[in-house]
C-alpha positions in Angstrom: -73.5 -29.5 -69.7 -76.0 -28.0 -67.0 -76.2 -31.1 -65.2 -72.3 -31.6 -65.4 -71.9 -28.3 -63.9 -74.9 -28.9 -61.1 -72.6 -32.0 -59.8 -69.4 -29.9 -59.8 -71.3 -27.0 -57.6 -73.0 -29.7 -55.1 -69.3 -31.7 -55.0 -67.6 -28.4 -54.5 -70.1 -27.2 -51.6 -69.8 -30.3 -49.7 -66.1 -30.1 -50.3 -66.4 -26.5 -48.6 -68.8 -27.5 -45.6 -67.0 -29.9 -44.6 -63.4 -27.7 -43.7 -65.9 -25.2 -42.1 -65.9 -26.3 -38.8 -64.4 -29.6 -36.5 -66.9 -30.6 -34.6 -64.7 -32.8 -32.0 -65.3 -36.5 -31.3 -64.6 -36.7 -27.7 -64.4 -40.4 -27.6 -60.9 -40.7 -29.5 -58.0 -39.3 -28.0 -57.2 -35.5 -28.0 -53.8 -33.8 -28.7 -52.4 -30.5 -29.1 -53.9 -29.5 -32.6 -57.4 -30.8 -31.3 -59.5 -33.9 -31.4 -60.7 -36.2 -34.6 -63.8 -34.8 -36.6 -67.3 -36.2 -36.1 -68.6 -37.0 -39.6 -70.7 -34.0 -40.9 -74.1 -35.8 -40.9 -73.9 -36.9 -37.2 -73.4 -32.9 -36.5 -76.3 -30.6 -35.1 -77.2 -27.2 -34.5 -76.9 -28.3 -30.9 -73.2 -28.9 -31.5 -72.9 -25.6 -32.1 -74.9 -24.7 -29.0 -73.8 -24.2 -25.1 -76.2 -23.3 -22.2 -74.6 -23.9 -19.1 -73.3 -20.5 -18.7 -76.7 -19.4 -17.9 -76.3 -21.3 -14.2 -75.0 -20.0 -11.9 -71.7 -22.4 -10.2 -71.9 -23.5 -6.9 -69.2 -21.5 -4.9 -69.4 -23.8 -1.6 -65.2 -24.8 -1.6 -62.3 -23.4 0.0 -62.1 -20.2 -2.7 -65.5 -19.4 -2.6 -65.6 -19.1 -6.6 -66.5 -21.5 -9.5 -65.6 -22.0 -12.7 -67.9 -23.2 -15.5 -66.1 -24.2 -18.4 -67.2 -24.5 -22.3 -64.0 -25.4 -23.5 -63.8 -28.1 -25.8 -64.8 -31.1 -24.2 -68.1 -29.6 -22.8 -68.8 -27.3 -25.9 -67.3 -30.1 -29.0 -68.0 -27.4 -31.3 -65.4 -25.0 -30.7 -62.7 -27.6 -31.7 -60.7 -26.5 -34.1 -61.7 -22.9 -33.8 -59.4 -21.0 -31.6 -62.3 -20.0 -29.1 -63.7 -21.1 -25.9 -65.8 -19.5 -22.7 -66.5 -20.1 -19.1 -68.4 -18.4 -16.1 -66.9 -17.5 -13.0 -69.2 -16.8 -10.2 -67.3 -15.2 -6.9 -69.1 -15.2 -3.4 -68.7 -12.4 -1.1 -64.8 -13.1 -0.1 -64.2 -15.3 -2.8 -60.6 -15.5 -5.0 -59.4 -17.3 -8.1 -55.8 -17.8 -6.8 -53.0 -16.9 -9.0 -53.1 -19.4 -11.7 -51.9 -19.4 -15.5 -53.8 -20.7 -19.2 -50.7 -21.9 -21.0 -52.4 -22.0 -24.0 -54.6 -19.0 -24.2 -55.0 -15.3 -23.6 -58.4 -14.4 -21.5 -61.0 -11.8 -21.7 -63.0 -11.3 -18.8 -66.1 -9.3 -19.3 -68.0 -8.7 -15.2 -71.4 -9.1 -15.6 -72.2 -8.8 -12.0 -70.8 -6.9 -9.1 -67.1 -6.1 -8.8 -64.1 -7.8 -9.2 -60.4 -6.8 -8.8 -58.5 -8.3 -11.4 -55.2 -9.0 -12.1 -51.6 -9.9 -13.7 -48.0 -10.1 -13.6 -45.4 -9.7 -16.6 -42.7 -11.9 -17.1 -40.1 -9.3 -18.1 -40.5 -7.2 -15.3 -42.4 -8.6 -13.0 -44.7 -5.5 -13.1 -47.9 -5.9 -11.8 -51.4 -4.4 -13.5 -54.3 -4.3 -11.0 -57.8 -3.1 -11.7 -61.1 -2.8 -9.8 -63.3 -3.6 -12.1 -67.4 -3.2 -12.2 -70.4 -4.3 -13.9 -69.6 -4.3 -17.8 -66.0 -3.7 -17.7 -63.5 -6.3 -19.8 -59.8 -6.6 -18.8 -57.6 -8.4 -20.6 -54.7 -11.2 -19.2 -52.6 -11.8 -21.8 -51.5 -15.9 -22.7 -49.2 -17.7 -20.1 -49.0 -14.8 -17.6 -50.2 -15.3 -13.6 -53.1 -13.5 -12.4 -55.6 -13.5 -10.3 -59.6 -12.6 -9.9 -61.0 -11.2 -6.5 -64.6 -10.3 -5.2 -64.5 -6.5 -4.5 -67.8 -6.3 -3.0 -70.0 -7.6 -0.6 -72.5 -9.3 -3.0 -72.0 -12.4 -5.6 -70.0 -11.2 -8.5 -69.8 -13.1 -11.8 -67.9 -13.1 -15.3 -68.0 -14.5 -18.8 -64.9 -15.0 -20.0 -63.2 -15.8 -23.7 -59.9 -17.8 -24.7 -58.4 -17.6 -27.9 -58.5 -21.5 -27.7 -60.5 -24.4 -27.3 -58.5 -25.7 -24.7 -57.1 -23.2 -22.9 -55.7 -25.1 -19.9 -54.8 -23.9 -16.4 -52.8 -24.2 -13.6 -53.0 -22.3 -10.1 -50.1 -21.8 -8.3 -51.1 -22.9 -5.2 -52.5 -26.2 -5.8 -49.2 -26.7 -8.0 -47.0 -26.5 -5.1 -49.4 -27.8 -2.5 -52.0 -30.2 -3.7 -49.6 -32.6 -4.5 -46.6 -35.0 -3.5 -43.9 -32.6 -4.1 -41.5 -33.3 -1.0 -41.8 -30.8 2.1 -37.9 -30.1 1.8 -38.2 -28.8 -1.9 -41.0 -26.7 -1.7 -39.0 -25.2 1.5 -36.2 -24.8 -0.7 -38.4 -23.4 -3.7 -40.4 -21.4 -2.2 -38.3 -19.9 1.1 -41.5 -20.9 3.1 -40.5 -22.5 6.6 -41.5 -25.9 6.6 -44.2 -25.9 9.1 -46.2 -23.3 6.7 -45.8 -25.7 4.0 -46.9 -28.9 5.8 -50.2 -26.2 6.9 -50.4 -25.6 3.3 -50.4 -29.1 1.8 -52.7 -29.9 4.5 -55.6 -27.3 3.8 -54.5 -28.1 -0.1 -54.9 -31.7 0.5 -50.8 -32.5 -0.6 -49.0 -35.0 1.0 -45.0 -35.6 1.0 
């Protein structure tokens, strides 16, 4: 009877381990409820395990600011999971345009110099802007535009948290100007004059 029960307890604990986590398999296909499960006995306590945060990203672009994701596909073990992370590291002048996570709300916690932060509701387009220093946490709720500035005139830097693996983004600007949308329908989209648009799409390397 003892060794009837001992099975049922070790079948019922695998049983259990197994629906505890979703460690993805990044070489199948993803889709909107997540990627395919690596078999338990090819996961690791490395799964479970990110360290590029620590690094500072290299802010040498146009925005002078990086962005170092451990969303799913860099961090497989937060598939599943409704939680991801990334660093953003500002340079003296640098901005994270006004951009969107359709799929997550953010939490930005400054962990070095200042940042003005952000965001715009959609209901009446009222705007909540904070200066914000070391240790602080502002919240940008999911879907909404906003927008991260340096404040100072020293590196800044943030962790940040989605309630998703995958949070996704899109910033405005490269949106309407990093691609082949035609000249004449951003002009009529955006009331910009043409020749600012063509001066956009060619910083923003666009074409059309």
């Amino acid at each position: 009877m003892l060794h009837i029960l001992f099975i049922f307890a070790l079948l019922f604990s695998s049983s259990v381990d197994a629906a505890d986590f979703c460690v993805a398999k990044l070489k199948g296909a993803g889709s909107p409820s997540g990627y395919a499960c690596r078999p338990p006995t090819k996961v690791t306590a490395d799964d479970f395990v990110f360290s590029g945060l620590g690094v500072a990203g290299n802010t040498s672009n146009i925005i002078s600011a990086a962005v170092t994701p451990a969303f799913v596909q860099q961090f497989p073990g937060t598939n599943g999971l409704g939680i991801s992370a990334a660093r953003l590291d500002l340079a003296p002048g640098g901005v994270v345009p006004m951009h969107t996570h359709p799929a997550a709300t953010e939490l930005l916690c400054v962990t070095a110099g200042k940042i003005q932060a952000g965001f715009i509701s959609s209901s009446a387009n009222q705007v909540y802007v904070k200066t914000l220093n070391t240790g602080d946490v502002m919240l940008f709720p999911q879907g909404l535009l906003h927008f991260q500035i340096n404040a100072g005139g020293k590196p800044a830097a943030a962790i940040v948290s989605f309630n998703s693996p995958e949070p996704g983004l899109q910033i405005t600007d490269f949106a309407l100007f990093a691609n082949d949308l035609p000249t004449d329908l951003v002009v009529k989209t955006t009331f910009l004059d043409a020749a600012t648009v063509k001066k956009l799409k060619g910083v923003l390397g666009g074409t059309g």
